[in-house]
N, C-alpha and C positions, 0 to 999 in steps of 0.2 A: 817305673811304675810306683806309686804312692796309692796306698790303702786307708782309709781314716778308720782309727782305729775306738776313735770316743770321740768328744767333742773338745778335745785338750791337745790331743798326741793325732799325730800321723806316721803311720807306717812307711820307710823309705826303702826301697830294693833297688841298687845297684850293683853292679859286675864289674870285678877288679880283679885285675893277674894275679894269681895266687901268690906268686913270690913276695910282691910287694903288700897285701895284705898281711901276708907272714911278716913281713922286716916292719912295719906299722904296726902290725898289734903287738909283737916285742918292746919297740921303741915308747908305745904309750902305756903297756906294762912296766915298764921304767919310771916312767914319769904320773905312776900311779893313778891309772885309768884307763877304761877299756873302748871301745873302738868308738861307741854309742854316744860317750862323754866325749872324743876328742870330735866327730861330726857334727856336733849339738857347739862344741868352741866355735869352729870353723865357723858354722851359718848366724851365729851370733854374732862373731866379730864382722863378717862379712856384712854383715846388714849397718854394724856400728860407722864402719869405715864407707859405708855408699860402695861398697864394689870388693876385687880381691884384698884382701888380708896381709897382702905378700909386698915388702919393698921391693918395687918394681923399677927404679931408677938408674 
């Protein structure tokens, strides 16, 4: 579900195992950023690359 939240930002809500939320927002508290910052990398890069982010070969 996605909420627009101004005419800049939209709102994203997804549902993740708790576990792995935990061991993810750890990992990006490590790498000095929170969970907000590392979704925002992801859909940037992801757009940069035309598709997933991930060496896939």
């Amino acid at each position: 579900m996605t909420t627009r939240t101004d005419t800049n930002k939209t709102q994203l809500r997804v549902s993740v195992a708790t576990a792995d939320y935990d061991t993810a927002s750890q990992l990006f508290h490590e790498l000095g950023m929170d969970m907000t910052t590392a979704i925002n990398l992801f859909l940037k890069q992801s757009i940069a690359v035309n598709g997933l982010p991930f060496d896939h070969t």
